[in-house]
C-alpha positions in Angstrom: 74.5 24.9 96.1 78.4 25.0 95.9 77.5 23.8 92.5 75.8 26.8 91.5 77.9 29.0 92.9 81.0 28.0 91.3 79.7 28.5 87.9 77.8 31.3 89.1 81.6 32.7 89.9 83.2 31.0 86.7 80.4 33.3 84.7 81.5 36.2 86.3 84.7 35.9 86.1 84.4 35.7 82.5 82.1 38.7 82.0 84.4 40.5 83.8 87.1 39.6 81.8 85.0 40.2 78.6 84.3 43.9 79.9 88.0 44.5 80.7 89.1 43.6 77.1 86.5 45.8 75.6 87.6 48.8 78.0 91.1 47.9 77.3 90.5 48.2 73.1 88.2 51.6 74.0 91.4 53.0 75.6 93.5 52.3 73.2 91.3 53.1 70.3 90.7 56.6 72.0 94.5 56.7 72.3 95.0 56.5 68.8 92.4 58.6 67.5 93.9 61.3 70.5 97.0 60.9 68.7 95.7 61.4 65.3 94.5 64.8 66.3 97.2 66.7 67.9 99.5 65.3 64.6 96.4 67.0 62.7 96.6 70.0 65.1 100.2 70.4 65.1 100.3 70.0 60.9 97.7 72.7 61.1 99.5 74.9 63.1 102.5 74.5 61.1 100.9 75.0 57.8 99.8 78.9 59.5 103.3 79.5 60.4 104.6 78.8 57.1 101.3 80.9 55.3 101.9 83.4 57.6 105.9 83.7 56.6 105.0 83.2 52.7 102.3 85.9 52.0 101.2 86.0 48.3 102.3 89.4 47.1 100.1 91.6 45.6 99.7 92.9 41.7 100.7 96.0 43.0 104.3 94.7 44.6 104.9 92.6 41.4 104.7 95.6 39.3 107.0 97.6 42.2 109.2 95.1 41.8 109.1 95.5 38.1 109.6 99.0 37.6 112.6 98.7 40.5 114.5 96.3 38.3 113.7 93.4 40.5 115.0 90.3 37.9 115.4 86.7 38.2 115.1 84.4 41.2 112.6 86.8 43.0 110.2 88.1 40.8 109.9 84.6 39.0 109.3 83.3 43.1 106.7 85.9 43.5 105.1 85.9 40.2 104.7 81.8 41.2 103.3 82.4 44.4 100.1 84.8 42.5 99.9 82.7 39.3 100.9 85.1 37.3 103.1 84.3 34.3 105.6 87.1 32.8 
């Protein structure tokens, strides 16, 4: 009988040992994948902010700025932004 209990208690020691590795590469599977989606969030987040900040002007304000004298540098920057070549 001790016979069989000591390899019933060496086979359970190794399944749980089996089981613990497994939860252990779960964890840090699920940790790395958590991790992947707040960067993905934040990067998404940003990305608003900076749309929000640089808004594609209209037809309409390119030919404002036009008619106001707007030259160079911003109207080029603008023009860029709508695909619109001059």
């Amino acid at each position: 009988m001790n016979l069989q209990l000591s390899q019933f208690r060496t086979f359970t020691g190794r399944l749980s040992q089996r089981l613990k590795q497994q939860f252990s590469a779960q964890v840090q599977h699920a940790s790395r994948t958590s991790r992947g989606i707040a960067a993905n969030h934040v990067g998404v987040e940003v990305k608003r902010s900076l749309g929000d900040s640089m808004r594609v002007p209209s037809s309409v304000q390119i030919a404002l700025m036009q008619r106001m004298g707007v030259t160079g540098r911003p109207l080029m920057d603008a023009c860029k932004r709508r695909s619109i070549s001059i």
